[in-house]
Backbone as JSON, one array per atom type, in Angstrom:
{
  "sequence": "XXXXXXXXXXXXXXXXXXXXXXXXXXXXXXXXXXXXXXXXXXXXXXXXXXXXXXXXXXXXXXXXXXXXXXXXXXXXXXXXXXXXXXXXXXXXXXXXXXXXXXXXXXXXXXXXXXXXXXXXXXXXXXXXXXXXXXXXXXXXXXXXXXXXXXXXXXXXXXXXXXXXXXXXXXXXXXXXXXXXXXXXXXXXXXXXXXXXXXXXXXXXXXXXXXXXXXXXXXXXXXXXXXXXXXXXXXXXXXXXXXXXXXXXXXXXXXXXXXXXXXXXXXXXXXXXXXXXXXXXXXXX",
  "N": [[2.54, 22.39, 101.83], [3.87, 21.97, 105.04], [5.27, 25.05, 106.49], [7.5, 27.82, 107.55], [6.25, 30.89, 107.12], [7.27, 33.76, 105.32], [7.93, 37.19, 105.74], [8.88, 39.03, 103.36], [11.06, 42.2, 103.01], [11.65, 45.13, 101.74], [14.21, 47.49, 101.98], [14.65, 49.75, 100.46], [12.97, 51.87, 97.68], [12.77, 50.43, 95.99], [11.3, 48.24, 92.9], [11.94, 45.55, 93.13], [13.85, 43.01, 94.98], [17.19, 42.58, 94.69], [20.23, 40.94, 95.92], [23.34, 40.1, 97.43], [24.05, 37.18, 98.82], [26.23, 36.11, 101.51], [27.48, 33.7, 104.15], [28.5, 32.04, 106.92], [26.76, 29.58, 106.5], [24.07, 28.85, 104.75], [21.36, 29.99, 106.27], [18.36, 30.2, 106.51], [15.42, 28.71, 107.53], [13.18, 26.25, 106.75], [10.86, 27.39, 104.59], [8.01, 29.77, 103.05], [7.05, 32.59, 100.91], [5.23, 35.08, 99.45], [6.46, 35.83, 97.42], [8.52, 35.8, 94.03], [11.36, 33.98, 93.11], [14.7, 34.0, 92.74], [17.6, 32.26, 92.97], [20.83, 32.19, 92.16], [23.6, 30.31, 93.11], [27.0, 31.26, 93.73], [29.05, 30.1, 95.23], [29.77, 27.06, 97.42], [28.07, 23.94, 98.69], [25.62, 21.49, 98.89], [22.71, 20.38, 99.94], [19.6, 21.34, 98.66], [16.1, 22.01, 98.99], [12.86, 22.38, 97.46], [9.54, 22.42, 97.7], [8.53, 19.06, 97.47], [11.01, 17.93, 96.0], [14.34, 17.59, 96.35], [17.6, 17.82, 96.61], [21.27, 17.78, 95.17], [23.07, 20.33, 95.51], [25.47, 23.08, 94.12], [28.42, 24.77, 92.98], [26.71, 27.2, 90.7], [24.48, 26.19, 90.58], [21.48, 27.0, 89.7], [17.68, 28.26, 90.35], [14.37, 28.42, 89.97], [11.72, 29.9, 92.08], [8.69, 29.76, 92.68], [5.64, 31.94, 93.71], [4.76, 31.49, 97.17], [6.0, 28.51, 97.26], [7.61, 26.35, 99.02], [10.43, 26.31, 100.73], [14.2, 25.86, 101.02], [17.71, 26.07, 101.63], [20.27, 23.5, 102.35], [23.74, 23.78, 102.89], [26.87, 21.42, 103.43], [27.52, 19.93, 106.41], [30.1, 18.75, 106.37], [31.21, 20.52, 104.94], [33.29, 23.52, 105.08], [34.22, 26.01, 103.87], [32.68, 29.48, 103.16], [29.62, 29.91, 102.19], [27.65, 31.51, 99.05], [25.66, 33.3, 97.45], [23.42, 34.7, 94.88], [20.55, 36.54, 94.8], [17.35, 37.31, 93.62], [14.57, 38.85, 94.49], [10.84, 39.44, 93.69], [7.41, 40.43, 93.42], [4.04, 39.66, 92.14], [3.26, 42.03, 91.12], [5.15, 44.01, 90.21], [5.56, 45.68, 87.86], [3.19, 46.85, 88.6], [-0.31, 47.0, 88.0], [-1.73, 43.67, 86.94], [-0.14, 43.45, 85.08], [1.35, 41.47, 83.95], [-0.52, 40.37, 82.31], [-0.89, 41.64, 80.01], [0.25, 41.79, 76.05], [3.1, 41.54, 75.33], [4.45, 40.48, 77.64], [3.89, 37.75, 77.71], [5.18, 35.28, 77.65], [6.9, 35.77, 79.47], [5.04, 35.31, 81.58], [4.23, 32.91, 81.07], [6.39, 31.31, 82.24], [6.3, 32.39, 84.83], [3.98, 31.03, 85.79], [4.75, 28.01, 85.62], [6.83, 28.25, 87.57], [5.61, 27.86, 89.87], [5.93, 25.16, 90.74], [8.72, 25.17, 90.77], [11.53, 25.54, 88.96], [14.35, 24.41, 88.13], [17.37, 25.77, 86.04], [19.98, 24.54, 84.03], [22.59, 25.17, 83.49], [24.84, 26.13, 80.44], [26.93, 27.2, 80.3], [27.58, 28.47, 83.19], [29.28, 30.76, 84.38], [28.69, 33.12, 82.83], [26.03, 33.65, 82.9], [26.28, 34.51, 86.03], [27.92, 36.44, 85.56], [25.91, 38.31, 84.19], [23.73, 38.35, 85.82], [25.37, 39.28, 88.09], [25.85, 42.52, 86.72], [23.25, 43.56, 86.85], [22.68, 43.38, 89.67], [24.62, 45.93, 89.96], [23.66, 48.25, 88.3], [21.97, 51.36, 87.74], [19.16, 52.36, 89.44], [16.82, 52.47, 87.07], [18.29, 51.34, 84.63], [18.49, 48.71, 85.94], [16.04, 47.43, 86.71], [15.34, 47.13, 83.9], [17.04, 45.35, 82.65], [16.23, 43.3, 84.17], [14.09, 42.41, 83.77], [14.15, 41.97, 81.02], [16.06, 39.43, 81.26], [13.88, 38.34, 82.65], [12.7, 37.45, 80.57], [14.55, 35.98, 78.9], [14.77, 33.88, 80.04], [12.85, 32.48, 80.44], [12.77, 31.53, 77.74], [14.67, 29.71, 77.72], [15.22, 26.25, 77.16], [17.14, 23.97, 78.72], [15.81, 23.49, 81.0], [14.26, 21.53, 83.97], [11.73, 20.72, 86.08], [10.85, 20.87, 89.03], [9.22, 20.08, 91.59], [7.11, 16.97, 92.11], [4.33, 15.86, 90.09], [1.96, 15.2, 91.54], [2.25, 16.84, 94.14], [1.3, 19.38, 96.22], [1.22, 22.16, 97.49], [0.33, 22.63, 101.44], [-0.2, 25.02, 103.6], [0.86, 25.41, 106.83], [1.66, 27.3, 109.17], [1.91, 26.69, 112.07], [2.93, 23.97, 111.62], [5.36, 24.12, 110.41], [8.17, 23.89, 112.03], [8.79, 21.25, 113.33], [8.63, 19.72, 110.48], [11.3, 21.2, 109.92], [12.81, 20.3, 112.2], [12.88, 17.58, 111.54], [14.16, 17.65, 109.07], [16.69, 18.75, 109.72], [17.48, 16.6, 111.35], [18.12, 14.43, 109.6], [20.15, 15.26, 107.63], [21.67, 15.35, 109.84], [22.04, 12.58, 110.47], [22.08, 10.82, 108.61], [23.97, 9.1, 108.2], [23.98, 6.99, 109.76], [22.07, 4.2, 111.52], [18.36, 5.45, 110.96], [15.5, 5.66, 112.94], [12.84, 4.95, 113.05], [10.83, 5.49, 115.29], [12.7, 7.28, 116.61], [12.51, 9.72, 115.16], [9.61, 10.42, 115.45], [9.91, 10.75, 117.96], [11.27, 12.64, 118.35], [9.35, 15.04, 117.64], [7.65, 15.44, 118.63], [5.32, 13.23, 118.07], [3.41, 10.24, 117.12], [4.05, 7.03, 115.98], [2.17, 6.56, 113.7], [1.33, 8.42, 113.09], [3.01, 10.66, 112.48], [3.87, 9.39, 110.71], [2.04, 9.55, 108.68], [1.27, 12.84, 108.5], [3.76, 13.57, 107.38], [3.69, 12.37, 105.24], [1.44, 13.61, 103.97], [2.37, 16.18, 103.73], [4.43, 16.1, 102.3], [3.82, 14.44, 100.51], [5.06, 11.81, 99.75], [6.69, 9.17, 101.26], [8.31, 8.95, 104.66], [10.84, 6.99, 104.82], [11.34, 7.39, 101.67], [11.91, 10.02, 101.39], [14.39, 9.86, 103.06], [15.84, 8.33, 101.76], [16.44, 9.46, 99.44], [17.66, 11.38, 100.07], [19.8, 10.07, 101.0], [20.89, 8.56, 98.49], [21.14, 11.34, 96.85], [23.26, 12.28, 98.2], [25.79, 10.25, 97.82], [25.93, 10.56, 95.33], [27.39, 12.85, 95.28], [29.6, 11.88, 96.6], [30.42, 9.94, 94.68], [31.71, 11.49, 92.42], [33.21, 12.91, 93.44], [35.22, 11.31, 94.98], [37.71, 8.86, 95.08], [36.61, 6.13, 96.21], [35.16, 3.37, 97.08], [32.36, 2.14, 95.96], [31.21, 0.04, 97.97], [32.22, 0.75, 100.27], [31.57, 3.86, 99.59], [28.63, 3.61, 100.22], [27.96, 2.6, 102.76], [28.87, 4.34, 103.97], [27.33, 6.36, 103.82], [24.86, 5.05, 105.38], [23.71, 3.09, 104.31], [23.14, -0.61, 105.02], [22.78, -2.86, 103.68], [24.19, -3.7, 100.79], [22.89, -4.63, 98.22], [20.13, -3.46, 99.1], [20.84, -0.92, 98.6], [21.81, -0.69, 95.83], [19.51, -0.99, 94.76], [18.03, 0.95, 95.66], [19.24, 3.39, 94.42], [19.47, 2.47, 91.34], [16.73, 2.92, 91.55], [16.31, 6.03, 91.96], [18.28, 7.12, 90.31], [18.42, 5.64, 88.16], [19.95, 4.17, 87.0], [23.5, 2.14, 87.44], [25.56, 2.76, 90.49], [28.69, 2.81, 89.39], [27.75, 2.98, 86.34], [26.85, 5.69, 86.78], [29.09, 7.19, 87.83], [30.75, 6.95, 85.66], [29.26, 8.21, 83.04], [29.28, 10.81, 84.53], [31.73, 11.63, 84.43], [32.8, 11.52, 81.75], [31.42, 14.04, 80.97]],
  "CA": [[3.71, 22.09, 102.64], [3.82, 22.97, 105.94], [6.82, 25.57, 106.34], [7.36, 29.16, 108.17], [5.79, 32.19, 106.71], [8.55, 34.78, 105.85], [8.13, 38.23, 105.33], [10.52, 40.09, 102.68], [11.04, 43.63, 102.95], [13.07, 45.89, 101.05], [14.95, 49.57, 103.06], [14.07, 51.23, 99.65], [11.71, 51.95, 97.57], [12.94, 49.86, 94.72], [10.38, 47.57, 92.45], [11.99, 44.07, 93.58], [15.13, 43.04, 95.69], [18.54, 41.76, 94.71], [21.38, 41.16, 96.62], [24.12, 38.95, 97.59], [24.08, 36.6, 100.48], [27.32, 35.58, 102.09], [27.62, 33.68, 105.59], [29.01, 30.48, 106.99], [25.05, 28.71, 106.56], [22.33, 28.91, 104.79], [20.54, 29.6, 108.04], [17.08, 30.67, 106.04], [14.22, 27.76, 107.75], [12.03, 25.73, 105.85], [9.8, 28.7, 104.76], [7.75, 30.25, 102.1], [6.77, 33.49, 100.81], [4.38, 35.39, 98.08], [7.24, 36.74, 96.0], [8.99, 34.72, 93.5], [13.1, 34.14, 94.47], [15.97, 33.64, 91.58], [18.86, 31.72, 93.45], [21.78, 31.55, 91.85], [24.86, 29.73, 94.5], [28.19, 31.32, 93.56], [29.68, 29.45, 95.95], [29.08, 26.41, 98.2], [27.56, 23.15, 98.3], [24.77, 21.36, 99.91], [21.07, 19.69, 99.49], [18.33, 22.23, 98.43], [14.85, 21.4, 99.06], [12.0, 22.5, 96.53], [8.36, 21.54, 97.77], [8.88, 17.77, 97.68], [12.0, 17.75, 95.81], [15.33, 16.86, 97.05], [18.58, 17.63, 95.48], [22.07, 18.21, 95.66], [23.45, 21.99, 94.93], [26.86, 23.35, 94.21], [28.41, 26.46, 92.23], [26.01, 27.45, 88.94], [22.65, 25.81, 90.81], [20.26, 27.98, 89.24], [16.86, 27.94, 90.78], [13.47, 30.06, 90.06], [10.92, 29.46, 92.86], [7.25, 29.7, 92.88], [4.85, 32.08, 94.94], [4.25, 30.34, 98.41], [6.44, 27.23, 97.39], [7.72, 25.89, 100.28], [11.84, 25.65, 100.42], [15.27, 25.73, 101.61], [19.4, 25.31, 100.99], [21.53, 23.3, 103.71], [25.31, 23.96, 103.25], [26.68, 20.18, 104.02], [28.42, 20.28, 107.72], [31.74, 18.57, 105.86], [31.94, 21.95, 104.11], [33.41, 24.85, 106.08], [34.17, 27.42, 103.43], [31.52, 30.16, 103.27], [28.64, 29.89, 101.0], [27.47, 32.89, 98.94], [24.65, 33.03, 96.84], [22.87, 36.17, 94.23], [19.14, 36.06, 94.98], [16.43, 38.4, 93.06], [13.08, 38.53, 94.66], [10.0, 39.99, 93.11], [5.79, 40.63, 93.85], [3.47, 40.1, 91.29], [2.7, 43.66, 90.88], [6.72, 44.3, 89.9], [5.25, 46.61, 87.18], [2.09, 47.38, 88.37], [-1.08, 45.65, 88.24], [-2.4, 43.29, 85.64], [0.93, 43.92, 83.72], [1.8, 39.91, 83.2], [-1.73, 40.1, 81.03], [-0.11, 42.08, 78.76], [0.64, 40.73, 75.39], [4.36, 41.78, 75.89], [4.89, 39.9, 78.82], [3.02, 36.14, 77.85], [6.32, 35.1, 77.5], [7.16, 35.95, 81.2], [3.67, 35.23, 82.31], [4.22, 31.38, 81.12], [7.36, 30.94, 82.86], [5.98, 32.59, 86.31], [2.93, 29.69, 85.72], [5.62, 26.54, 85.59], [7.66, 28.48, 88.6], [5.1, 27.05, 90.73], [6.52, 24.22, 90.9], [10.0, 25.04, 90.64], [12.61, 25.58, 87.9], [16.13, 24.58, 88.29], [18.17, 25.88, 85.1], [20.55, 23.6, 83.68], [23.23, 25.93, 82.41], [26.0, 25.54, 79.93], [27.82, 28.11, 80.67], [27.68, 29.11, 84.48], [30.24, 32.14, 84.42], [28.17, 34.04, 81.79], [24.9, 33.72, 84.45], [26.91, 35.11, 86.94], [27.73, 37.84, 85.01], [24.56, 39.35, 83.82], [23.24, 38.49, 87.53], [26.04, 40.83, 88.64], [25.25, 43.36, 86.17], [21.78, 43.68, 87.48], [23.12, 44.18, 91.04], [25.51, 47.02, 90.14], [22.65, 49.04, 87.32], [21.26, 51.96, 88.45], [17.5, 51.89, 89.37], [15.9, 51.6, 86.06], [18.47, 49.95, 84.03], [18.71, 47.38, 86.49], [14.7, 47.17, 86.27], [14.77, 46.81, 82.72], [18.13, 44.41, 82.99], [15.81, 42.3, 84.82], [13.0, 42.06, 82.93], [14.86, 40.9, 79.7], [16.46, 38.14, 82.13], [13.28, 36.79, 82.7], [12.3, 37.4, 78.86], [15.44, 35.29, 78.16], [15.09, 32.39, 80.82], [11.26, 32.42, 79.68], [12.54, 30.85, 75.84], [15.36, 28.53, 78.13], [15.64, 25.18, 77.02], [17.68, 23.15, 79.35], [15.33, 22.93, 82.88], [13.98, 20.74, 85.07], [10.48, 21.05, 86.79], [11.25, 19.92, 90.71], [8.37, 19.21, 92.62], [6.1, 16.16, 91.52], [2.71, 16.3, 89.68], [1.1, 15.07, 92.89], [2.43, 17.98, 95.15], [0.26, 20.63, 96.47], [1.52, 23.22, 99.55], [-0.28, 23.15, 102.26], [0.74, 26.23, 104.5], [0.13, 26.08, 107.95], [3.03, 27.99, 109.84], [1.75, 26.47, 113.19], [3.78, 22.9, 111.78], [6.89, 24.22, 110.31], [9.17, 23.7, 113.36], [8.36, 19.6, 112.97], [9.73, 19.56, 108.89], [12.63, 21.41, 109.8], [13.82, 19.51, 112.6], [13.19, 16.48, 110.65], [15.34, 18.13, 107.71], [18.17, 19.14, 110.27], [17.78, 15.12, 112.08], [18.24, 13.6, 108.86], [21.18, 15.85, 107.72], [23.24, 15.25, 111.04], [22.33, 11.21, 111.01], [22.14, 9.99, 107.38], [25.01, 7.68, 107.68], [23.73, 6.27, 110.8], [20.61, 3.83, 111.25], [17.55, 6.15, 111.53], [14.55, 4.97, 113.51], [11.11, 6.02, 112.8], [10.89, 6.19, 116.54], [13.37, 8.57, 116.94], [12.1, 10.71, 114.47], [8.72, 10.69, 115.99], [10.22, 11.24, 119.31], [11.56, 14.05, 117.94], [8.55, 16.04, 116.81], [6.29, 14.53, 119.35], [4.04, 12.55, 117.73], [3.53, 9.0, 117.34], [4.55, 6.47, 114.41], [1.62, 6.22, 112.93], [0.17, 9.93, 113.3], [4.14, 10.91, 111.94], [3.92, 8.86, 108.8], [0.76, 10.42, 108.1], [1.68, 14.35, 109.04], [5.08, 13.5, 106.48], [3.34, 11.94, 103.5], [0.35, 14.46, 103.8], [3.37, 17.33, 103.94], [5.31, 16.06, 101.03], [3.66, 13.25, 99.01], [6.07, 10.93, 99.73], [6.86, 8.47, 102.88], [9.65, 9.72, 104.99], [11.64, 6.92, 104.32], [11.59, 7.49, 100.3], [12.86, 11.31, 101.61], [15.56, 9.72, 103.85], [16.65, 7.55, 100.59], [16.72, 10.38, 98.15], [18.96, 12.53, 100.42], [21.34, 9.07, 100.72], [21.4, 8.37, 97.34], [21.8, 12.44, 96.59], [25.07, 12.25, 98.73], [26.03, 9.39, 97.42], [26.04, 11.09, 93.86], [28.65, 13.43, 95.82], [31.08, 11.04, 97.01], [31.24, 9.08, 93.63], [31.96, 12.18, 91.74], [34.36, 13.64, 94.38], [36.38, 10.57, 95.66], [38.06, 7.48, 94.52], [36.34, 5.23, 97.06], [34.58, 1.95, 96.14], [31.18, 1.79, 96.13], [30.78, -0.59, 98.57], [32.39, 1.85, 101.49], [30.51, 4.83, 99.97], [27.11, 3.0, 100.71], [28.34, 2.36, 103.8], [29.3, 5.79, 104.38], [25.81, 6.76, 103.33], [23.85, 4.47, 105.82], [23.62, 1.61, 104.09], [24.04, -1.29, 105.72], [22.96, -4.09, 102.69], [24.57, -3.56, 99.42], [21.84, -4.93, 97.38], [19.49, -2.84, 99.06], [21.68, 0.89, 98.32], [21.91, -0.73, 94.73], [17.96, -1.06, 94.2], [17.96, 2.48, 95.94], [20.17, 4.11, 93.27], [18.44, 1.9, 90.36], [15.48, 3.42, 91.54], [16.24, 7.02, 91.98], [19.11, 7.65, 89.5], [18.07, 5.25, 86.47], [21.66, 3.48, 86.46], [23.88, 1.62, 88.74], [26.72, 3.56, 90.45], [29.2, 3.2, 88.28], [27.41, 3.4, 85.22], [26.51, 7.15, 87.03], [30.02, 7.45, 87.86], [31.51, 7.13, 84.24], [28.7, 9.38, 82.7], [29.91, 12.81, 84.97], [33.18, 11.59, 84.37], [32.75, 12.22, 80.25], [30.45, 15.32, 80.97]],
  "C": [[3.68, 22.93, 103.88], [5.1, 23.96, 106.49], [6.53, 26.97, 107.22], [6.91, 30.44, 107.16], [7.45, 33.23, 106.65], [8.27, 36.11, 105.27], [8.82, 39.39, 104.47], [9.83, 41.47, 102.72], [11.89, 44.15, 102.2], [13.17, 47.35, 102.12], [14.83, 50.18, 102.1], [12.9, 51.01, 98.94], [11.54, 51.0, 96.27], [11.6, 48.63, 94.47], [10.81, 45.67, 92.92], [13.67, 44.25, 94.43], [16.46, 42.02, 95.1], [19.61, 41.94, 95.46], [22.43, 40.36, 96.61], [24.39, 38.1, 99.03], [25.31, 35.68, 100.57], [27.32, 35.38, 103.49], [27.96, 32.49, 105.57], [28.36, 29.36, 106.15], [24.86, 29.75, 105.57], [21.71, 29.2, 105.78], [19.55, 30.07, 107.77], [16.16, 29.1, 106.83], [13.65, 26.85, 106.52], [11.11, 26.91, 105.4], [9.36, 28.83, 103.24], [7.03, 31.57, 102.04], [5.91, 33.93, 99.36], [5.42, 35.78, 96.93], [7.89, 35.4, 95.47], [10.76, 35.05, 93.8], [13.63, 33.08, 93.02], [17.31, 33.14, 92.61], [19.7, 31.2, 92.7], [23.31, 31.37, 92.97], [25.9, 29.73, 93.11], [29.44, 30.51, 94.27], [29.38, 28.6, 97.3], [28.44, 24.96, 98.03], [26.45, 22.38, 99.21], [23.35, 20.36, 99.41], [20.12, 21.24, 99.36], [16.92, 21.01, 98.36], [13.91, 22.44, 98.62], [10.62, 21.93, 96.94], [8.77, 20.11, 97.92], [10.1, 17.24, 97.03], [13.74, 17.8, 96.33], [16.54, 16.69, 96.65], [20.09, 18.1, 96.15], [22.49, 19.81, 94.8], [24.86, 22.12, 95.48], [27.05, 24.28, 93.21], [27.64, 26.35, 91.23], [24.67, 26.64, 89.41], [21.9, 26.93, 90.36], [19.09, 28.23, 89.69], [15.69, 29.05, 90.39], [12.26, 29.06, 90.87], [9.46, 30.19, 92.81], [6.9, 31.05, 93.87], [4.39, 31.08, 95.19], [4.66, 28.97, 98.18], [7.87, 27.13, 98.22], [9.57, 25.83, 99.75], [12.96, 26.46, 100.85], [16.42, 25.09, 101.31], [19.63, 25.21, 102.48], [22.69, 23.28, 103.01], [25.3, 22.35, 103.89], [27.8, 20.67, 105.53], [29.78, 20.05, 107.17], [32.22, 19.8, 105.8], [31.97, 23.22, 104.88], [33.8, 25.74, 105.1], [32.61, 28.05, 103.44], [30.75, 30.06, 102.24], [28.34, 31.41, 100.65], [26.23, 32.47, 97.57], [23.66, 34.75, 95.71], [21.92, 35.48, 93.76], [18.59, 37.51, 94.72], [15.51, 37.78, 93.58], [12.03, 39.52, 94.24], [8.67, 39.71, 93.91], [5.47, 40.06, 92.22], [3.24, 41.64, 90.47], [4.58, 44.48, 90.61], [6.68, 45.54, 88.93], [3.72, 46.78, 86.96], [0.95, 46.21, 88.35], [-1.88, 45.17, 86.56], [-1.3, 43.49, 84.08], [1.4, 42.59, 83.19], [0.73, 39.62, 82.4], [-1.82, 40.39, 79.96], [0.32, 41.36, 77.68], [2.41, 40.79, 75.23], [5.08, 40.69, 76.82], [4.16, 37.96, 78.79], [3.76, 35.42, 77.85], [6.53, 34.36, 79.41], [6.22, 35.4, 82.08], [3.88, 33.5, 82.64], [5.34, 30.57, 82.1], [6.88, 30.69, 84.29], [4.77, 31.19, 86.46], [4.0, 28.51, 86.06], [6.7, 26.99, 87.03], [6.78, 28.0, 90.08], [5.4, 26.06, 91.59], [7.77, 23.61, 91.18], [10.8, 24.82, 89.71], [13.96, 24.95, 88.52], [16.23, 24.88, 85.96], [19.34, 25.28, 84.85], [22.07, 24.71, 82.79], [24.36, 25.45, 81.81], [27.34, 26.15, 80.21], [27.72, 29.32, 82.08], [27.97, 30.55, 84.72], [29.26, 33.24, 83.84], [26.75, 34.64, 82.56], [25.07, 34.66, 85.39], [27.29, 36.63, 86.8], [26.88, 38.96, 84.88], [23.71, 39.4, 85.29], [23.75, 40.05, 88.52], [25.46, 42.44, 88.34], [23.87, 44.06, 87.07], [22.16, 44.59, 88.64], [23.59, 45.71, 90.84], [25.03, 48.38, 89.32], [22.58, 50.1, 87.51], [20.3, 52.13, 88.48], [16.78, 51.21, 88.44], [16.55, 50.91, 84.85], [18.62, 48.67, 84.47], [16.85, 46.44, 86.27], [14.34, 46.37, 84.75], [15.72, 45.81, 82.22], [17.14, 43.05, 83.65], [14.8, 41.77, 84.36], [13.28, 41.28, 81.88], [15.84, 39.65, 80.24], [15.02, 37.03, 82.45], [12.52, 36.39, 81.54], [12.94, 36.03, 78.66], [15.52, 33.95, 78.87], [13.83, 31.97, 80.42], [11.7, 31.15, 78.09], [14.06, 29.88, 76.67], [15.14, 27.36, 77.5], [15.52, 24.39, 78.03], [17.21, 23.47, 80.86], [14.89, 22.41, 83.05], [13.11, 21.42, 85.73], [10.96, 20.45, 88.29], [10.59, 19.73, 91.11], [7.52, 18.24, 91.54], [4.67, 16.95, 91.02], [1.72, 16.4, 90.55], [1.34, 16.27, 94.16], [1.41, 19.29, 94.83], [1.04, 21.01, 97.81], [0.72, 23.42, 100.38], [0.33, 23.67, 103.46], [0.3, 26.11, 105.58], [0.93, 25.9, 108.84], [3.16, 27.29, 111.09], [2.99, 25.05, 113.1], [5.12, 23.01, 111.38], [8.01, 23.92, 110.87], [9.34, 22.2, 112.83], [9.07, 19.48, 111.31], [11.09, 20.28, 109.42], [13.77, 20.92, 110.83], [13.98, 18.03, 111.62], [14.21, 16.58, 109.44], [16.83, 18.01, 108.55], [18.61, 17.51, 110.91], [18.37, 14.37, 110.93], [20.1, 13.78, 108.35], [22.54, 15.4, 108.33], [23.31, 13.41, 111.07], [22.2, 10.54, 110.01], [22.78, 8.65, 107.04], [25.21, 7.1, 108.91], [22.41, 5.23, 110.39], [19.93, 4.6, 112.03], [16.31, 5.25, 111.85], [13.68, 5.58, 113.53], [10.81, 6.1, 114.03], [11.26, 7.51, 117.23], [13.04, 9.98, 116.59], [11.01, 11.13, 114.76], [8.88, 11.36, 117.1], [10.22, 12.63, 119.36], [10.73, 15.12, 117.43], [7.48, 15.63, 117.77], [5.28, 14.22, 119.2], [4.34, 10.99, 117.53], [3.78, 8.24, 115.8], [3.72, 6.65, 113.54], [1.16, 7.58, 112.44], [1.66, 10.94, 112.68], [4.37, 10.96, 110.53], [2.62, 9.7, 108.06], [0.66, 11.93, 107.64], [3.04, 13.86, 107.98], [4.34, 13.27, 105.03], [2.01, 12.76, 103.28], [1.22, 15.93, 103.45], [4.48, 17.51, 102.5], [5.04, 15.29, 100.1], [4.47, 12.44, 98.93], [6.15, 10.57, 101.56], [8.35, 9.32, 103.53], [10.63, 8.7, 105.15], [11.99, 6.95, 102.93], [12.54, 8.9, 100.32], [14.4, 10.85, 102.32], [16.76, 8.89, 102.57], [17.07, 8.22, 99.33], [17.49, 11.32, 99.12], [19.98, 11.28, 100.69], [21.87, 9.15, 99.34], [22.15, 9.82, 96.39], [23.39, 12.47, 97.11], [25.84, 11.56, 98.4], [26.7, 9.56, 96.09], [27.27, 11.78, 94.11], [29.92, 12.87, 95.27], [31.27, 10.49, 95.88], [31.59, 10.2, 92.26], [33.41, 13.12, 92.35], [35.13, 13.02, 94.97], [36.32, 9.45, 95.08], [37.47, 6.23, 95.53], [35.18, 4.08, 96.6], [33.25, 2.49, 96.61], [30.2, 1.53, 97.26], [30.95, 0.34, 99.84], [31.07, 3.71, 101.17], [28.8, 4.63, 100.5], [27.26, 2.89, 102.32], [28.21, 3.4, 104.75], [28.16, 6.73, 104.59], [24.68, 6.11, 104.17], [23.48, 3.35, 105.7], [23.77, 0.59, 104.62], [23.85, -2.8, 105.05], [23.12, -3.46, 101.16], [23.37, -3.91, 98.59], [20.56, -4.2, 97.76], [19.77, -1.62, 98.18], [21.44, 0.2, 96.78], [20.52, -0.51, 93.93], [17.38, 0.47, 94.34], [18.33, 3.48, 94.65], [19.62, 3.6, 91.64], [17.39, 2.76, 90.34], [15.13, 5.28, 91.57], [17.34, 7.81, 90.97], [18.59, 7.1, 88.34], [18.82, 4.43, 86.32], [22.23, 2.89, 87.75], [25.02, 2.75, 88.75], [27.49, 3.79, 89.54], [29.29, 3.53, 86.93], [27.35, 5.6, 85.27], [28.22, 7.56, 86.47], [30.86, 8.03, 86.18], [31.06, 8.29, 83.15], [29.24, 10.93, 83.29], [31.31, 12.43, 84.19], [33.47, 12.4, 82.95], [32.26, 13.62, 80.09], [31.63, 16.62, 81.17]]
}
């Protein structure tokens, strides 16, 4: 994936970084880095993007990300409260070298293998997450160290996640194109529930239709309108969970502009028709 390089640092001398991030935005890039990155969003809502995956996020998103996989949270523009988020990032070498070879740690080792790709955690109980997250933060040095370790002992024997990027995805890094995915992320964003024009979108990155489609589905494994239809139908999931409005207007609302298309859309990326979705959260 092509994305920005990002550098983490820590101001001490500590073995990995946690903190808490509070600001209007998200305003992190498209980007990726060698360390692996625990996002849990206390507050906020938005699309997260995962290597080629494509989702919506809101309080108790869980996330464990890969070294060097490619990704990024937008905050939706609707939403003006502040987002806030408690993010642990780690090295390999967190305890040293050759310490995930350990038979101690095969546990941990297997997890960091499938984080490749991307975790989301599915939790049942959000609050309780939040908690022991805190914890961590507030430790001092080495019980927070060793607080953190048995966190990823205990998400290691998880259950309930979700792999996010496809089988077919591979990252290819090369910082020089990053700029190009992330306006395309921010064009799509601001014009979803307009008609978008593969012109425009070319225009916009200056390259040409054909040399566009190519540079997109070489970048993500997927065409860039299958991406423009999985962030409709994601929003889409929104509005019929968050407002009484028919169907037919939220499609509408969403870009759509033939019902029987948006329906084959949603068939095809949910499993179900709207309201079948609809009634399922509803019981949940």
């Amino acid at each position: 994936m092509k994305a920005q390089f990002e550098k983490i640092s820590s101001s001490t001398n500590s073995s990995f970084n946690a903190f808490i991030y509070e600001d209007e935005n998200f305003d992190a890039p498209w980007h990726f880095h060698p360390e692996y990155e625990l996002t849990y969003i206390v507050k906020g809502e938005g699309i997260r993007y995962v290597g080629n995956n494509v989702e919506k996020f809101e309080h108790g998103d869980f996330v464990l990300v890969g070294s060097n996989l490619p990704h990024c949270w937008k905050n939706t523009i609707q939403n003006k409260e502040k987002v806030k988020s408690i993010v642990i990032q780690w090295n390999d070498t967190i305890l040293g070298d050759n310490w995930i070879d350990k038979n101690e740690f095969q546990h941990i080792k297997t997890l960091l293998k499938k984080a490749s790709k991307g975790i989301k955690f599915n939790l049942k109980n959000s609050k309780k997450m939040e908690l022991e997250l805190n914890k961590i933060l507030t430790k001092p040095p080495f019980e927070k160290l060793l607080n953190f370790i048995q966190l990823l002992e205990n998400l290691s024997a998880f259950k309930e996640v979700e792999t996010l990027t496809s089988e077919g995805f591979t990252p290819t890094l090369n910082i020089k194109s990053n700029h190009r995915i992330e306006k395309v992320y921010d064009y799509v964003q601001e014009n979803y529930d307009k008609k978008i024009k593969l012109q425009d979108v070319s225009n916009l990155v200056s390259m040409g239709d054909e040399a566009f489609c190519r540079f997109f589905k070489k970048s993500l494994n997927k065409s860039f309108f299958t991406f423009v239809n999985e962030f409709r139908i994601n929003y889409t999931c929104k509005l019929l969970i968050e407002t009484n409005k028919q169907v037919s207007q939220i499609a509408y609302d969403c870009g759509y502009e033939s019902l029987p298309f948006f329906y084959r859309q949603f068939q095809k990326f949910m499993g179900c028709s709207p309201l079948v979705f609809k009634k399922k959260y509803i019981k949940i």
